[in-house]
VOTIVEX-7446 format. One record per residue: residue number from 0; x, y, z of N, C-alpha, C, O, CB in turn. Coordinates in nm, 4 decimals. Glycine has a CB too. Layout:
<NUM <X Y Z> <X Y Z> <X Y Z> <X Y Z> <X Y Z>>
...
This chain:
<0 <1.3976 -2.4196 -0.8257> <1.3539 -2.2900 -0.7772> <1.2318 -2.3106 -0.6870> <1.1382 -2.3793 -0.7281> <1.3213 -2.1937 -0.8960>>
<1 <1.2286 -2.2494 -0.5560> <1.1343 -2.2517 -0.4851> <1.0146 -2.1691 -0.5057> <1.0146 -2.0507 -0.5394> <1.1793 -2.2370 -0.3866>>
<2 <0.9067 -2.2478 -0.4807> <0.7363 -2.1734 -0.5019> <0.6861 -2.0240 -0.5205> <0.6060 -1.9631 -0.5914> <0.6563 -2.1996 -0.3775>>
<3 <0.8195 -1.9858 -0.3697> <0.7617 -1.8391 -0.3948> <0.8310 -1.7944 -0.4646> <0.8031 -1.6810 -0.5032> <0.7444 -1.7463 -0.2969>>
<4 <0.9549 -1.8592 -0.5158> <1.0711 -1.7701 -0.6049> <1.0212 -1.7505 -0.7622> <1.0590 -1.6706 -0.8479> <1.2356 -1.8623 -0.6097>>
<5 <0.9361 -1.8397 -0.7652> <0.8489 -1.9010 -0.8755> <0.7772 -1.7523 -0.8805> <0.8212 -1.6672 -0.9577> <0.7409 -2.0598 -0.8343>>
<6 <0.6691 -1.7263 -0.7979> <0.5524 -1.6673 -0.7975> <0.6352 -1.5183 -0.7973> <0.5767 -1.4338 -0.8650> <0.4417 -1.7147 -0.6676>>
<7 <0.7330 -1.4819 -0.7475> <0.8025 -1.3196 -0.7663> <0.8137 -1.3021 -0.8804> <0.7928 -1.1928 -0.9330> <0.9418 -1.2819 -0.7118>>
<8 <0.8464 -1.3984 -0.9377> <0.9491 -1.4008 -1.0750> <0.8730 -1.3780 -1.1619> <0.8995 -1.2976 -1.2513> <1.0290 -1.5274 -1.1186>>
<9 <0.7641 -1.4425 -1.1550> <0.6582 -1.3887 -1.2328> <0.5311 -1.2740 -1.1871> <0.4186 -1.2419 -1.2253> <0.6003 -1.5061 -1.2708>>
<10 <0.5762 -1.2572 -1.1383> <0.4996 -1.1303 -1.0402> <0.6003 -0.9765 -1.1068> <0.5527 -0.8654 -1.1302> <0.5389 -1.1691 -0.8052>>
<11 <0.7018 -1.0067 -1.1187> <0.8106 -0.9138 -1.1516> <0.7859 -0.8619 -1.3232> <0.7913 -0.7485 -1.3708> <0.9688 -1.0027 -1.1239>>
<12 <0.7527 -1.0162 -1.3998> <0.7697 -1.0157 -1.5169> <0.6571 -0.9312 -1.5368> <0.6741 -0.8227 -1.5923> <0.7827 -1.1398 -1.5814>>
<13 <0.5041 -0.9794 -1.4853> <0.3302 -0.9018 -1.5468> <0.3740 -0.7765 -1.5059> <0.3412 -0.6833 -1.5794> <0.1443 -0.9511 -1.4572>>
<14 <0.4570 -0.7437 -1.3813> <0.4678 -0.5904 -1.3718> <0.5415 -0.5508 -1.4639> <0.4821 -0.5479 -1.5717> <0.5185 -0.5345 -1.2532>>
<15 <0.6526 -0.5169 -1.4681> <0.7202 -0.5050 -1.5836> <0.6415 -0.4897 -1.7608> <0.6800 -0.3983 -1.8338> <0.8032 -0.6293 -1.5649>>
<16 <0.5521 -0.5721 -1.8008> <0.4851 -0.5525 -1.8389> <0.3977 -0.4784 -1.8823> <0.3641 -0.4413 -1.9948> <0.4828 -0.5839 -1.8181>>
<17 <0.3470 -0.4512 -1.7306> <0.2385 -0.3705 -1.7046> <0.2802 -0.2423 -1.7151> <0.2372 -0.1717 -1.8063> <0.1787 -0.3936 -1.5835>>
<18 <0.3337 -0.2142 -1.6599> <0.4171 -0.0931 -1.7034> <0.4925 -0.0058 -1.8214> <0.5053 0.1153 -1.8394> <0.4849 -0.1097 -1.6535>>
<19 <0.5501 -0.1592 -1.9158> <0.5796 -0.0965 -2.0234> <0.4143 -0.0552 -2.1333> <0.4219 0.0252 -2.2262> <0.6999 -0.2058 -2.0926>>
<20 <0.2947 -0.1195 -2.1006> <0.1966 -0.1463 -2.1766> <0.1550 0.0244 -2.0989> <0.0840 0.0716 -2.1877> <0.1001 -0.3166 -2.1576>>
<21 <0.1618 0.1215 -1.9984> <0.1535 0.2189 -1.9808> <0.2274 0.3343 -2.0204> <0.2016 0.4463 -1.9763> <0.1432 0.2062 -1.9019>>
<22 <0.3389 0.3056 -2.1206> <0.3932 0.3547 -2.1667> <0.5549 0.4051 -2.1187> <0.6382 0.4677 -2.1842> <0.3093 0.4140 -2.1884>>
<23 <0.5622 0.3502 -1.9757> <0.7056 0.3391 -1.9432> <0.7930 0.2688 -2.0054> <0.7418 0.1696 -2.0574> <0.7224 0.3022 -1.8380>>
<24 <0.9554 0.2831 -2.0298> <1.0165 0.2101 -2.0864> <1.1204 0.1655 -1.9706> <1.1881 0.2419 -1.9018> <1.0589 0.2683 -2.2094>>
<25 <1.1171 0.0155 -1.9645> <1.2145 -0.0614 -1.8310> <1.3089 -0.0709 -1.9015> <1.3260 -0.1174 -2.0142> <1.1797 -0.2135 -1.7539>>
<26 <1.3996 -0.0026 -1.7967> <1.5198 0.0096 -1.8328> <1.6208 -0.0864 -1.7675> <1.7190 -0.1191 -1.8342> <1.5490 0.1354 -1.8142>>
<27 <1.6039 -0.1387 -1.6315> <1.7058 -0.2114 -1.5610> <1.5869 -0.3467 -1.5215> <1.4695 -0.3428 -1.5585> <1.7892 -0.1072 -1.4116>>
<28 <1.6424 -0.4522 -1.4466> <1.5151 -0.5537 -1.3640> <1.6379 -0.6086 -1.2781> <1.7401 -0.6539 -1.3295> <1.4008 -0.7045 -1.4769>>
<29 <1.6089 -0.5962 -1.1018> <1.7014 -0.6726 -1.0569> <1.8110 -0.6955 -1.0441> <1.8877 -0.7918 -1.0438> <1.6944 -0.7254 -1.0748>>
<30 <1.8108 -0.5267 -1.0261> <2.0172 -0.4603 -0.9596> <2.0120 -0.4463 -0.8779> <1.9179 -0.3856 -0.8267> <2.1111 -0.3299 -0.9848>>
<31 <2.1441 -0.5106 -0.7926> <2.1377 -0.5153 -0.7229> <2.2836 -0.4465 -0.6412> <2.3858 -0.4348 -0.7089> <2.0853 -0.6175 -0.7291>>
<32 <2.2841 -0.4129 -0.5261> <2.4116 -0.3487 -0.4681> <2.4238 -0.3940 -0.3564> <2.3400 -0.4719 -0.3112> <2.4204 -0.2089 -0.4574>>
<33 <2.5358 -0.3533 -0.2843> <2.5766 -0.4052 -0.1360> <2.4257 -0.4082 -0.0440> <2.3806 -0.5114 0.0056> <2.7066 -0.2808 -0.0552>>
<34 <2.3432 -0.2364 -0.0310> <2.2732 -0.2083 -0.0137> <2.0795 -0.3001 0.0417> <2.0002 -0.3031 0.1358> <2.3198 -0.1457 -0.1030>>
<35 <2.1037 -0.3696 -0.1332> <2.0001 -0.4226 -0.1413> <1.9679 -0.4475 -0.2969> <2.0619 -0.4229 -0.3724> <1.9118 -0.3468 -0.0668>>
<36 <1.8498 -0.4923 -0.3550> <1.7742 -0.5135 -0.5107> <1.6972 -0.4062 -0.4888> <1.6550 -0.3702 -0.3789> <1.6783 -0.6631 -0.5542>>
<37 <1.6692 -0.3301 -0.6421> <1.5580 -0.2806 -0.6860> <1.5352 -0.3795 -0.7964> <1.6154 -0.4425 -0.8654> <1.5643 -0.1332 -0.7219>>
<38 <1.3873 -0.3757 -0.7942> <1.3223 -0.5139 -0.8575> <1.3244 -0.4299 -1.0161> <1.4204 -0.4496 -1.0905> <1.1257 -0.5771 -0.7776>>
<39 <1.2206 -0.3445 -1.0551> <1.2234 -0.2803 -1.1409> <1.3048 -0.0762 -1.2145> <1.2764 0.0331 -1.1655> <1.1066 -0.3147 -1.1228>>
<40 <1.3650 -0.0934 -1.2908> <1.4138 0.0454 -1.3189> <1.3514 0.1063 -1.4486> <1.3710 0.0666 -1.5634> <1.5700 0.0443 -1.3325>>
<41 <1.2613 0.2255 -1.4027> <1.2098 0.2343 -1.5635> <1.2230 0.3997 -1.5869> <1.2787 0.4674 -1.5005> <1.0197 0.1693 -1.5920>>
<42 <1.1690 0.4609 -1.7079> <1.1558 0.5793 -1.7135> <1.0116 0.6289 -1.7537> <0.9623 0.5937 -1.8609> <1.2525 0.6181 -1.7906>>
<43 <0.9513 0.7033 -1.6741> <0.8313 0.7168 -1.7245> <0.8644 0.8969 -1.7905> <0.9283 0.9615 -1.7075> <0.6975 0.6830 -1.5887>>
<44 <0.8371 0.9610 -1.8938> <0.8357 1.0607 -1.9263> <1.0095 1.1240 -1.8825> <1.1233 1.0796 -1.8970> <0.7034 1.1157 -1.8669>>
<45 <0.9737 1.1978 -1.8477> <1.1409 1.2028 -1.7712> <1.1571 1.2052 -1.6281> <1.2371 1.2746 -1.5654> <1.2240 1.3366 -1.8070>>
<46 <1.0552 1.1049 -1.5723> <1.0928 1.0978 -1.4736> <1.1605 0.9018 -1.4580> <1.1247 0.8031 -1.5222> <0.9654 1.1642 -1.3859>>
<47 <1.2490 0.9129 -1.3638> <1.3016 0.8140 -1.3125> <1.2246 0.7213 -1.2456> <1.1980 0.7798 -1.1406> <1.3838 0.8515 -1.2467>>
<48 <1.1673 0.6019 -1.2411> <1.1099 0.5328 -1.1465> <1.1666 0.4074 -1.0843> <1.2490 0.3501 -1.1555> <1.0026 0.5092 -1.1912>>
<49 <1.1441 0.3590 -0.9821> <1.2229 0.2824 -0.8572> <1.0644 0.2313 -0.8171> <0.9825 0.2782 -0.7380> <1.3341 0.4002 -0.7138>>
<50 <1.0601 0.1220 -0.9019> <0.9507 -0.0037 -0.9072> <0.9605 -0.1561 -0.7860> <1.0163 -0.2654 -0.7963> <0.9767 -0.0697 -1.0801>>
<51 <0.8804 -0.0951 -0.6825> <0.9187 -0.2374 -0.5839> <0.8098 -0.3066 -0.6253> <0.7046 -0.2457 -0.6448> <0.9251 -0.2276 -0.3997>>
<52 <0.8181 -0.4336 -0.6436> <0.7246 -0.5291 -0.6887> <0.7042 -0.6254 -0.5972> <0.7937 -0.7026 -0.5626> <0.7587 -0.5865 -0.8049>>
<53 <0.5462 -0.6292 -0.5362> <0.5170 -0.7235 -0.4229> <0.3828 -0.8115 -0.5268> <0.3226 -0.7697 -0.6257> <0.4579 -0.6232 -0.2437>>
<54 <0.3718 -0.9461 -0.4533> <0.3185 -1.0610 -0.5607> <0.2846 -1.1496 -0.4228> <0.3555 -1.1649 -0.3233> <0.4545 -1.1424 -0.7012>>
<55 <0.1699 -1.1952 -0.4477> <0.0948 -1.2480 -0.3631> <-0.0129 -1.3480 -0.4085> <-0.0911 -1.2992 -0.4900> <0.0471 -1.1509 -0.3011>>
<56 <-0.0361 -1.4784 -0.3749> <-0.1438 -1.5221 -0.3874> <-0.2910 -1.5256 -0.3509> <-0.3893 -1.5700 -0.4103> <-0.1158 -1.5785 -0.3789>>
<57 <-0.2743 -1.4632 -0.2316> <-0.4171 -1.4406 -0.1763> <-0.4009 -1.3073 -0.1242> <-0.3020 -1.2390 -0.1509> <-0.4708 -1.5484 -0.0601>>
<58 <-0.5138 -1.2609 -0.0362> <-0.5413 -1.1671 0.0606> <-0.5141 -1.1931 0.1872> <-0.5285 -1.0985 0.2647> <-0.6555 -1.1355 0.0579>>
<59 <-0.4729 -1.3112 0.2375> <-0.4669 -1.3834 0.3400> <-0.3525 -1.3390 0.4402> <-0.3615 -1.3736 0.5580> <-0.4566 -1.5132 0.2943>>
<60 <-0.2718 -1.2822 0.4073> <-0.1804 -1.1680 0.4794> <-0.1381 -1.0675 0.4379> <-0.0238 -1.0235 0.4254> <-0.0816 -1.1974 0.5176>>
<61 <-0.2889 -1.0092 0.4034> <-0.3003 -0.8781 0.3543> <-0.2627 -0.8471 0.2697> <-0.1621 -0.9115 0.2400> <-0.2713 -0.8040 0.4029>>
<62 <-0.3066 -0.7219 0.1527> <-0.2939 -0.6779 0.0516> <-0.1563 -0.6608 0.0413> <-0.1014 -0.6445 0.1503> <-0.3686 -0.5820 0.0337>>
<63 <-0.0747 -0.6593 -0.0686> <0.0449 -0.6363 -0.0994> <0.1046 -0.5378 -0.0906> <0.2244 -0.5416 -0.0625> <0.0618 -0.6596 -0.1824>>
<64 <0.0245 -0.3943 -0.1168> <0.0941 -0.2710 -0.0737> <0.1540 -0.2359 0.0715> <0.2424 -0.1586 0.1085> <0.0058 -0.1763 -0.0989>>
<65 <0.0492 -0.3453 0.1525> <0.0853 -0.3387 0.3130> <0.2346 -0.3748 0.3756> <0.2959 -0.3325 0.4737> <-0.0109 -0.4420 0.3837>>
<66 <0.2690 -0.4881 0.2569> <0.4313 -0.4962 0.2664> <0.5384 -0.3752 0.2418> <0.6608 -0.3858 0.2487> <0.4711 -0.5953 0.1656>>
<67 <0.4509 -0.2382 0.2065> <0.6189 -0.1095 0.2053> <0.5118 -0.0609 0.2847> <0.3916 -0.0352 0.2773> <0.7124 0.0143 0.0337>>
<68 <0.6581 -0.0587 0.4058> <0.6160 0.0631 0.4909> <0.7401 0.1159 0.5200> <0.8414 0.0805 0.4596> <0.5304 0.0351 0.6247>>
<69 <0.7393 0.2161 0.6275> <0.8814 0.2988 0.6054> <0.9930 0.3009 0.5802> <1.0650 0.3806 0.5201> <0.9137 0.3380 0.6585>>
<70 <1.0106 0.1931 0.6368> <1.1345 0.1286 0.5968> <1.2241 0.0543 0.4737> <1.3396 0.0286 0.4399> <1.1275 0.0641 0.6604>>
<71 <1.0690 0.0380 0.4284> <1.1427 -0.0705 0.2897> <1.1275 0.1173 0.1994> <1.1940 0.1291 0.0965> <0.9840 -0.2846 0.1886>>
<72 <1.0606 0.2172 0.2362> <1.0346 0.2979 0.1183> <1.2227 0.3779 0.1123> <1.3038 0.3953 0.0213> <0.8659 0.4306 0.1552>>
<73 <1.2223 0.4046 0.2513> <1.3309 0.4991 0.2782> <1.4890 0.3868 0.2144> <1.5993 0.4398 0.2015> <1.3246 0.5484 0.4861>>
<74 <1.4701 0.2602 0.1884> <1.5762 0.1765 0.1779> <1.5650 0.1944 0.0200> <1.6644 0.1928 -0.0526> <1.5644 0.0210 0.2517>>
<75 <1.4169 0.2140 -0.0330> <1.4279 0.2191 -0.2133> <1.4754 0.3198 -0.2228> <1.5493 0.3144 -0.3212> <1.3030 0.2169 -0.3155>>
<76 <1.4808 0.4596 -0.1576> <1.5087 0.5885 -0.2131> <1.6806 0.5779 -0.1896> <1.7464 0.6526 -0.2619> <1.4173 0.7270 -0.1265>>
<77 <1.7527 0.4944 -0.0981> <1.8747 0.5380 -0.0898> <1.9174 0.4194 -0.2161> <1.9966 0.4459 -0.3065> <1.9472 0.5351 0.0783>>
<78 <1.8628 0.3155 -0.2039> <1.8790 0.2166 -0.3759> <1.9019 0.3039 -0.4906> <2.0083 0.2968 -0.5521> <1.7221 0.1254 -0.4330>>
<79 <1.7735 0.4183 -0.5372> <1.7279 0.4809 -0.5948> <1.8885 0.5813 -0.6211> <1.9642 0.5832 -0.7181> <1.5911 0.5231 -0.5280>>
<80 <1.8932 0.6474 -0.5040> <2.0383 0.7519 -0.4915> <2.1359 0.6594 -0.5630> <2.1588 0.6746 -0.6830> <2.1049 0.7938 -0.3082>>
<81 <2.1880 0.5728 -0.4977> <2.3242 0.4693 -0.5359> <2.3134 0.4183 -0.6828> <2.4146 0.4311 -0.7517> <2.3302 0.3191 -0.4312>>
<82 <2.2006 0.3610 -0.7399> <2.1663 0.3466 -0.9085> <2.2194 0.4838 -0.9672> <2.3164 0.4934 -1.0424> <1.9783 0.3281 -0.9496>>
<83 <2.1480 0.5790 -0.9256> <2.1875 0.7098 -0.9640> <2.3373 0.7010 -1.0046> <2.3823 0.6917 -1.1188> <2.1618 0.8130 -0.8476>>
<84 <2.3949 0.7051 -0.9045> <2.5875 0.7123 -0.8787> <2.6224 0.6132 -0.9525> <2.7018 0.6398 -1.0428> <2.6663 0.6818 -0.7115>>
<85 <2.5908 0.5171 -0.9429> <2.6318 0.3878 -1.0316> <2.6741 0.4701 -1.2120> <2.7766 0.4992 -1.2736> <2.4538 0.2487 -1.0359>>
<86 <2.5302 0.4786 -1.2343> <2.4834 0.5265 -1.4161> <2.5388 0.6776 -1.4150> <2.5427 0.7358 -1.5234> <2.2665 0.5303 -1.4634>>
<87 <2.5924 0.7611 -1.2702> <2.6738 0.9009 -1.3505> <2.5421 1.0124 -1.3872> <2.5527 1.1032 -1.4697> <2.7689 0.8408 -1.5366>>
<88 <2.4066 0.9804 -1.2990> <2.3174 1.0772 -1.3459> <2.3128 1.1317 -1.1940> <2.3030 1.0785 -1.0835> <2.1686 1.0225 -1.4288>>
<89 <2.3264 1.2849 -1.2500> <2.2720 1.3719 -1.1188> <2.1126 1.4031 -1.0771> <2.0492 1.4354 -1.1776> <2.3301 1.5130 -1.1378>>
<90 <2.0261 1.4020 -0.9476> <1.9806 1.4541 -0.9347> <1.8561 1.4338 -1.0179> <1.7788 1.5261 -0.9921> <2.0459 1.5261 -0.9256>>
<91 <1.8003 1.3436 -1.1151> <1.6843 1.3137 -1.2395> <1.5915 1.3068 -1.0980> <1.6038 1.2806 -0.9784> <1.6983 1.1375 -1.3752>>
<92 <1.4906 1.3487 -1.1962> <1.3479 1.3581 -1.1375> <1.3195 1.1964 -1.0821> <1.3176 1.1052 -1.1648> <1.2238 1.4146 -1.2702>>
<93 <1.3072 1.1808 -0.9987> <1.2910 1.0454 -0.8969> <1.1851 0.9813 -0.8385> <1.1812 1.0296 -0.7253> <1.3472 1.0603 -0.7932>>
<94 <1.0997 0.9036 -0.8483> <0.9930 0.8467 -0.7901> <1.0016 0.6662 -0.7393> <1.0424 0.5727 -0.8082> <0.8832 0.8774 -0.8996>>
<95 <0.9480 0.6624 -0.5969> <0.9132 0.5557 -0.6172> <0.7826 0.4918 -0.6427> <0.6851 0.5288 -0.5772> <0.9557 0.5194 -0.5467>>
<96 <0.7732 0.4112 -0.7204> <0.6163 0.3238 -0.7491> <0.6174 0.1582 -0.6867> <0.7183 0.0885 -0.6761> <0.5859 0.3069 -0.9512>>
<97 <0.4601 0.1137 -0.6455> <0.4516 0.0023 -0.6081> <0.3683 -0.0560 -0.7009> <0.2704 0.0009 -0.7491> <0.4190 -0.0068 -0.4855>>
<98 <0.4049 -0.1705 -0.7280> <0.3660 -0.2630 -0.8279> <0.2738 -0.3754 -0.7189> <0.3322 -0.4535 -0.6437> <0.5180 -0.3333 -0.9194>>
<99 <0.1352 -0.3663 -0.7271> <0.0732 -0.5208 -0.6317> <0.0568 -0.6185 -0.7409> <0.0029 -0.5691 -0.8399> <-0.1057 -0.5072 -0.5388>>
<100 <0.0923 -0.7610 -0.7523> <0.0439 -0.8380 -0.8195> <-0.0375 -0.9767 -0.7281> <0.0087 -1.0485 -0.6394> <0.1557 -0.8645 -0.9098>>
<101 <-0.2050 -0.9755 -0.8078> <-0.2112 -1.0841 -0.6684> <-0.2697 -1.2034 -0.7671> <-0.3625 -1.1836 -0.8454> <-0.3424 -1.0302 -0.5031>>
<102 <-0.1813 -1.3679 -0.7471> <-0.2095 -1.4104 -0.8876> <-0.2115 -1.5508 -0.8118> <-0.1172 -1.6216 -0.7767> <-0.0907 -1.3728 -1.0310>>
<103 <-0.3711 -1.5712 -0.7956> <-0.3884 -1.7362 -0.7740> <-0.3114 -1.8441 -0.8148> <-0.2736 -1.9456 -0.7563> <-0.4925 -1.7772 -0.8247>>
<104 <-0.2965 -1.8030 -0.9222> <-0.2551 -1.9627 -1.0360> <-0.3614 -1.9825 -1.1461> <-0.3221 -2.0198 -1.2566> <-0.2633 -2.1399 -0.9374>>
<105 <-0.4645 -1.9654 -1.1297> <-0.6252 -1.9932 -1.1253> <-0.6338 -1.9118 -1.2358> <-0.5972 -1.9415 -1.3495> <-0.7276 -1.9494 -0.9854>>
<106 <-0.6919 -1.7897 -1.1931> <-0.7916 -1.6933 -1.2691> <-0.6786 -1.5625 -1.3116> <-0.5633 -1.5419 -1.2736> <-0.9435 -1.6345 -1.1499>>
<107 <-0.7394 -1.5110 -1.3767> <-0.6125 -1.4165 -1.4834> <-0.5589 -1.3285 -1.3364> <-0.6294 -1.3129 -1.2367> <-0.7052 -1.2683 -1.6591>>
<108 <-0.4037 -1.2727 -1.3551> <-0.3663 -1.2046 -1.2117> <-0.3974 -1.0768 -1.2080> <-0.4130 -1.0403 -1.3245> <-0.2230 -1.2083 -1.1723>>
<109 <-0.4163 -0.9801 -1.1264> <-0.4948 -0.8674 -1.1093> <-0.3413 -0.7707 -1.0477> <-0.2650 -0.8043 -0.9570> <-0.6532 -0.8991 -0.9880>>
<110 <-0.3357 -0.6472 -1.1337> <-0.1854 -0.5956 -1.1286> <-0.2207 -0.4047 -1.0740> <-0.2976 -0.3292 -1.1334> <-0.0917 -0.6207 -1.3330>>
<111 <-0.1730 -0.3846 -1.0020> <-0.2126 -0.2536 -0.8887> <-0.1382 -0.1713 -0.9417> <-0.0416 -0.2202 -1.0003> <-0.1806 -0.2606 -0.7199>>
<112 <-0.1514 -0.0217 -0.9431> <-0.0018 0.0092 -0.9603> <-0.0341 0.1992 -0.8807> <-0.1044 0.2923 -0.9198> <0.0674 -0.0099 -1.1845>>
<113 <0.0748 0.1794 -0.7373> <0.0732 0.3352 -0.6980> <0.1897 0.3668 -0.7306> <0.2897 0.2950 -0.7282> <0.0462 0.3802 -0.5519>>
<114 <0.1765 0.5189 -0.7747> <0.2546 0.5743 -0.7998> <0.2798 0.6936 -0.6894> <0.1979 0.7478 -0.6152> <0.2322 0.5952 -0.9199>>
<115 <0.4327 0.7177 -0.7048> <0.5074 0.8126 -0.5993> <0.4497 0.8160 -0.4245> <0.3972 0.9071 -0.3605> <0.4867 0.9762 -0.6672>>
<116 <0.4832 0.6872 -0.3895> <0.4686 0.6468 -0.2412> <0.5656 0.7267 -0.2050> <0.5253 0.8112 -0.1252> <0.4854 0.4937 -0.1927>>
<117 <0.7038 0.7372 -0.2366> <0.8237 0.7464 -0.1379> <0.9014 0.8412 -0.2580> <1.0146 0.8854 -0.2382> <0.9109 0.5717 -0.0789>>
């Protein structure tokens, strides 16, 4: 497995994590469709969430949230729709969230979390 495949993978896992330790419960990790992957699927309260998880070692090409911009948001929400169709649920309350993880190797990793970008 390659370095960075290394560093997602575990970038995926502290989020995931992180999230359930907020009281969400993950429900899916890493479905994927013709479409594309959603990294994380969870439920927070009753709402639905559509968890993109970006993981980074430095600051050095910029903060991690800087990686969704319109395009990757508008590609989670039609992910988001098609999961929907997949599981037979109409219409559930829908959000997407960004997960930053930025994790030297080094020093403990530092885990971001916005909610309802897209």
């Amino acid at each position: 497995m390659r370095a960075k495949d290394v560093l997602g993978r575990r970038g995926e896992d502290l989020a995931a994590d992180y999230l359930q330790a907020q009281g969400m419960r993950v429900v899916e990790r890493n479905w994927r469709c013709p479409e594309g992957e959603i990294d994380i699927v969870a439920l927070d309260g009753d709402a639905l969430v559509i968890a993109e998880v970006k993981t980074r070692r430095s600051l050095a090409y910029g903060h991690p949230f800087e990686a969704v911009g319109a395009d990757k948001l508008a590609r989670l929400q039609r992910l988001a729709a098609a999961w929907c169709r997949v599981q037979g649920l109409r219409a559930p309350l829908c959000r997407v969230d960004v997960v930053a993880v930025l994790d030297d190797g080094i020093g403990e990793p530092a885990v971001e979390h916005l909610k309802g970008v897209g």
